[in-house]
N, C-alpha and C positions, 0 to 999 in steps of 0.2 A: 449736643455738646460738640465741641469744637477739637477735630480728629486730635490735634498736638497735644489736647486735656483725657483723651480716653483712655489713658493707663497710669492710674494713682499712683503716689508712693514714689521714692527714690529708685532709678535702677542701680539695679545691687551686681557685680560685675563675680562671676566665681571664682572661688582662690584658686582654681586647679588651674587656672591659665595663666597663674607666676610660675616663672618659673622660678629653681630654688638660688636666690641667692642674686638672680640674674637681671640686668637692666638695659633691654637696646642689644640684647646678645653677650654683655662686659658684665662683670661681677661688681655688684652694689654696693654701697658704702654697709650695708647691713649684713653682709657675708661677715661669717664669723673668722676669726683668724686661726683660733686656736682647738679646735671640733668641739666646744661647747653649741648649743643651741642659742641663736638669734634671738637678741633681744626684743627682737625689731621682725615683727611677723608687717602681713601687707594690712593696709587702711581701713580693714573693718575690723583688726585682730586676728585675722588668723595666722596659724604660723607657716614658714614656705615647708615644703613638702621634705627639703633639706639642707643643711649647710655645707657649705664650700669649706674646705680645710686646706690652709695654705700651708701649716707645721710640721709638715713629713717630707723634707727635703732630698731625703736619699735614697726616698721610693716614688713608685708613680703617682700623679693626682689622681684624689679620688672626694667625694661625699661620703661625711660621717657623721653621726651623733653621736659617737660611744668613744671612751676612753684610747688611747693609743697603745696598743703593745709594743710595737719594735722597741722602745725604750730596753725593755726587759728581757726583748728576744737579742738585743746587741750584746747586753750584758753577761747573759747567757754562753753568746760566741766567748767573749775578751774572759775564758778562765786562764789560767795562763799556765794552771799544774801541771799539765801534760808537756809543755815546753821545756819547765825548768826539769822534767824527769829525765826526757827525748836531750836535755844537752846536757844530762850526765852530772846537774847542779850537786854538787857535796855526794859525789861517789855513789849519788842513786841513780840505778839506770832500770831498775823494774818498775813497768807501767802499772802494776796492780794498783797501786793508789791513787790512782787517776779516776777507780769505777766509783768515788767519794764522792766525787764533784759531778761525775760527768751522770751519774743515774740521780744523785738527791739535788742535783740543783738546772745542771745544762738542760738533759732530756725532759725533766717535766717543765722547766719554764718555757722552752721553744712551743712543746706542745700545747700547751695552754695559748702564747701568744700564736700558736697555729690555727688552732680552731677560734681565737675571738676572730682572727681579721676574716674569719667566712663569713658572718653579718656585716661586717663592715665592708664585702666586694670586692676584694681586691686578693682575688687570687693567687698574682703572683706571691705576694709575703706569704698566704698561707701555706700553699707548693713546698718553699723555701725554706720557711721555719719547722712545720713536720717532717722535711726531709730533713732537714741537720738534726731534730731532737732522733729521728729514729737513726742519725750515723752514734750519737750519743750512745744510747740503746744499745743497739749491734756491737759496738768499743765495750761497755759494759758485759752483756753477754760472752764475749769472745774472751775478756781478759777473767771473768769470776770465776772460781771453782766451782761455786755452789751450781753452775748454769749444765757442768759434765763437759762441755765442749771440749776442752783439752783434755780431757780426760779421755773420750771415743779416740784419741792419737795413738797410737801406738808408738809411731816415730814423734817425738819432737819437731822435726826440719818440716814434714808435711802440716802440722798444725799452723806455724809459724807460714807455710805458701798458703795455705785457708786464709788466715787472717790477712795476706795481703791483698787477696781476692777480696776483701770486704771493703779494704782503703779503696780500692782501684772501681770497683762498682758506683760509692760512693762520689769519686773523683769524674766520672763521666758525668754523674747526672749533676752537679754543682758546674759542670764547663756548660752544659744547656743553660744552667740557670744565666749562666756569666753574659750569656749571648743574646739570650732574653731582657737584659738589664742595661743593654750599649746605650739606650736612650731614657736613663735614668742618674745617675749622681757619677761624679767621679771617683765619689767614696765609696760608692756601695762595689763597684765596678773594681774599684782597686781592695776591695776588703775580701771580694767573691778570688779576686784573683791571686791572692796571696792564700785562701785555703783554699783553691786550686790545687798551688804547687805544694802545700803542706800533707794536703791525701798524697798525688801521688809519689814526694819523696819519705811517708810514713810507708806505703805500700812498696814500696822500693826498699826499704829497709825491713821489714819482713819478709820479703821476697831473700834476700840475702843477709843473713842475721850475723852474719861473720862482719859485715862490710860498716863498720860504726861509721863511718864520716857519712855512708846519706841517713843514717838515725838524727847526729847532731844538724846535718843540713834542714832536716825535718823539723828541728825542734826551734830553728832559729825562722824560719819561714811561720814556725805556729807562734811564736813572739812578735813577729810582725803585726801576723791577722790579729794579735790580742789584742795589740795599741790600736788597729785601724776598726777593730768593733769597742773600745773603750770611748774615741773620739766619734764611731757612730750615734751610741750612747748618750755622750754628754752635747751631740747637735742636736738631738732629736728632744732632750730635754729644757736647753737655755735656749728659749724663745722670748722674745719680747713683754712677753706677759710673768714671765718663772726667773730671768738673770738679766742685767745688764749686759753680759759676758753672751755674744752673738757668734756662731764657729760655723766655715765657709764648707760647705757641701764638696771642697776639689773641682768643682767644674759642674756647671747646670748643664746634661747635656739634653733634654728634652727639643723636641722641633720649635724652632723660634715662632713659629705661629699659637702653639702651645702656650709659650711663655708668653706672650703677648696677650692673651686671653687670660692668665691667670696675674697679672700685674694690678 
């Protein structure tokens, strides 16, 4: 038999040498846009190994098949209670009521959106969102009776420098995050940096509890961060496939060779 006839049958090429999504090195018309999974697997059926998700604007690219948290983890950020308390809104200025929002709703949805994005690889949001749900946590603990903390005080004014120490530990590890995120959104970069300045002018105002104007400067810098995780929020949700209603990231600052690869 004739050498070009001695191997029957169609060659069958293996899927594991697609890569996911990719064609020629550039992302295929069959990348998904939105992290659902590919309609469109390669020519004998199979499916790529993963899909390209182009719908997280305001964090790093990455591969997913599973649902998106930051929607919820933004949401989370932009409470706004603790703002209108910190500026004094209708002659209330005790934070106790803040531990409502910040343990039954901030603290456990950060945490949840913390641990999904660990199957989904991307570190840094999960870093990000369980450290803010446990600033949530700590604000909770420090501010409830039932937790004894103020209670171990004997002085007032010593509780009150504890708890600035909790803003201001808080306040370092969020400026690494800030620094880590230079090549990520304008938004995220400007949302990090306005609760930057909201720790450490809260930590400032516990540090000296006589001194109401950096309290209210606190609380107007935590009104900022509301709006700027509210408008995180609603980019990460109107996508092309969910609104008509499309809202600009502030600035793509990822390496142009990045963005070129991902167009």
């Amino acid at each position: 038999m004739d050498a070009t006839h001695a191997q029957a049958g169609p060659t069958v090429q293996s899927s594991s040498k697609f890569e996911p999504g990719l064609r020629d090195g550039r992302p295929s018309q069959d990348a998904t846009l939105y992290g659902h999974p590919s309609r469109n697997g390669d020519h004998f059926g199979n499916r790529h190994r993963e899909d390209l998700d182009y719908s997280r604007p305001f964090l790093p690219h990455f591969s997913r098949r599973r649902a998106d948290p930051s929607p919820l983890a933004f949401a989370a950020l932009g409470t706004g209670l603790i703002s209108l308390v910190a500026l004094g809104t209708r002659d209330i200025d005790t934070l106790n009521i803040v531990v409502s929002i910040a343990l039954g709703y901030s603290a456990f949805a950060l945490l949840v959106a913390g641990i999904w994005e660990f199957p989904g690889g991307n570190s840094f949001a999960a870093a990000l969102y369980i450290t803010l749900a446990g600033l949530f946590a700590s604000i909770t603990l420090a501010l409830s009776p039932w937790s004894g903390i103020s209670a171990a005080y004997a002085d007032s004014l010593d509780f009150s420098t504890g708890v600035s120490f909790v803003f201001f530990s808080y306040f370092i590890v969020v400026v690494l995050f800030t620094f880590a995120a230079i090549r990520s959104s304008g938004g995220l970069l400007l949302d990090l940096f306005l609760i930057d300045l909201t720790l450490l002018f809260f930590g400032l105002s516990f540090y000296s509890p006589t001194n109401t104007g950096l309290l209210r400067a606190a609380g107007a810098f935590c009104v900022l961060a509301a709006f700027t995780s509210w408008y995180a929020f609603l980019a990460c949700l109107t996508t092309q496939h969910t609104s008509p209603l499309r809202l600009s990231v502030l600035g793509d600052l990822r390496p142009k060779t990045v963005r070129d690869t991902l167009v």
